[in-house]
C-alpha angles and dihedrals in degrees: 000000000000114000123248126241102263092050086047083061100045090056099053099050080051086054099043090050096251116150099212144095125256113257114236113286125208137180115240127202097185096057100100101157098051156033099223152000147179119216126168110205131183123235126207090283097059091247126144120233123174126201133172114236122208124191115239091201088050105038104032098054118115098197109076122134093246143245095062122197122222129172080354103302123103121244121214090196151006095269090056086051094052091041091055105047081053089051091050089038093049089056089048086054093045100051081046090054089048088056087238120136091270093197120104105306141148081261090057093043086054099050099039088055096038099050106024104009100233118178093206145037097216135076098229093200121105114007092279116083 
């Protein structure tokens, strides 16, 4: 049985070494411009709540010219691309759980190419980043 997003990402901040537990990850039919993307919104209570948001018309395609790249490394399939915006994503939610700026940073750079060698900082699918 294939596992579902939020056991993926368990499983790759297992990999990387990162002691936390995945946000919550949602698929998003609206999100047009790009693959992924983290967002931490308050709720009426003022408290802070993260999730991961995936694009169903960008992810879910099945036509792209593959390989695909995505944060610099080439993907042979559409589990490799999903794989890799969590992996991008999960870096944005760690360096938010730490309390650090989680936007694109040398902190970010350095995270993205020490634990998942990405050759890019950017998504590069959709028009987002």
């Amino acid at each position: 049985m294939p596992l579902t997003l939020r056991q993926q990402a368990a499983r790759i901040l297992s990999e990387a070494g990162w002691d936390l537990a995945p946000p919550p990850i949602v698929w998003s039919p609206r999100m047009a411009r790009c693959a992924g993307l983290f967002v931490v919104e308050r709720d009426s209570r003022k408290v802070w709540h993260p999730e991961i948001r995936l694009s169903i018309p960008l992810l879910r395609r099945r036509d792209w010219p593959w390989p695909v790249q995505v944060v610099g490394c080439n993907c042979r399939n559409p589990e490799e691309v999903i794989r890799r915006i969590l992996e991008h994503e999960l870096i944005h939610y760690k360096l938010w759980k730490e309390g650090a700026d989680f936007g694109h940073t040398g902190r970010f750079r350095e995270l993205a190419w020490g634990a998942f060698n990405h050759q890019s900082i950017t998504h590069g699918i959709g028009d987002g980043e």
